[in-house]
N, C-alpha and C positions, 0 to 999 in steps of 0.2 A: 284906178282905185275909186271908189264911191265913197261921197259924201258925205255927214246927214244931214238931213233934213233940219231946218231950222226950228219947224214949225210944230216939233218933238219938247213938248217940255218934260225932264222928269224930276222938278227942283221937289216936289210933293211926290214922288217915288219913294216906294219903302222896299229895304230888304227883306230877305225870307220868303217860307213858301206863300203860294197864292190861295191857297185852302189851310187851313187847320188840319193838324192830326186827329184824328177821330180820338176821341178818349180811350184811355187803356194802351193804348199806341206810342210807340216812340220811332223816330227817325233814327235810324242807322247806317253806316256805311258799312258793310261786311265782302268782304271776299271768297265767292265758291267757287269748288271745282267747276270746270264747263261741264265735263260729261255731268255732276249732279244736278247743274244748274239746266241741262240738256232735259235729262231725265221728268224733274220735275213738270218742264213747259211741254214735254211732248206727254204726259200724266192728263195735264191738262186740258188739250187738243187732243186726245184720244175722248176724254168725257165729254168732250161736246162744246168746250168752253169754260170758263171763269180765271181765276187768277193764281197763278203760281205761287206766288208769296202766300196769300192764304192757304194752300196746298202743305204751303213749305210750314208753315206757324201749326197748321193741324196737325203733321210728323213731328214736330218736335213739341208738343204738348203735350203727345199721344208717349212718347220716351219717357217726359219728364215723369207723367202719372205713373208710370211703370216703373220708374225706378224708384218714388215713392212707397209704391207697393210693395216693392221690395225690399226697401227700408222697414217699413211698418212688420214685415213680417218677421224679420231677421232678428228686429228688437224683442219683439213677442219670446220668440224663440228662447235668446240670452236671457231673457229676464224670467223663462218656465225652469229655463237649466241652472239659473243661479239660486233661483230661489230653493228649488229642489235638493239644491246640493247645501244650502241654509237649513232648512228642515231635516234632513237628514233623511234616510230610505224606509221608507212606510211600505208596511207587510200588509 
């Protein structure tokens, strides 16, 4: 078994990461499927390189906005039929 080294001070050692989270950023621990987590890194080594996680944050940005869209539209929609049915049938 090995030693350590004496000569290792860490009494001025701090916890946490060694970088900052970039702003806007939060640390998570999350759990994905392998095959989606597969899917992703081979997404990314097919385009040449960069980073998965970014890959993975643009897919699901790309959902959220569309399900927003979808939202926005739907209310539109309730609120042409409610109103309509408020007004009563115009000849």
């Amino acid at each position: 078994m090995k030693t350590q080294r004496r000569s290792v001070d860490f009494s001025r050692g701090r916890r946490g990461a060694v970088l900052p989270a970039a702003a806007g950023k939060t640390r998570i621990t999350i759990r994905i499927d392998t095959d989606v987590l597969d899917w992703f890194r081979d997404e990314v080594h097919r385009a040449g390189g960069g980073n998965y996680q970014t890959l993975m944050n643009d897919a699901l940005r790309q959902y959220v906005e569309a399900r927003e869209d979808n939202l926005e539209d739907t209310l539109r929609r309730v609120l042409r039929e409610e109103l309509s049915r408020r007004r009563g049938p115009r000849g």
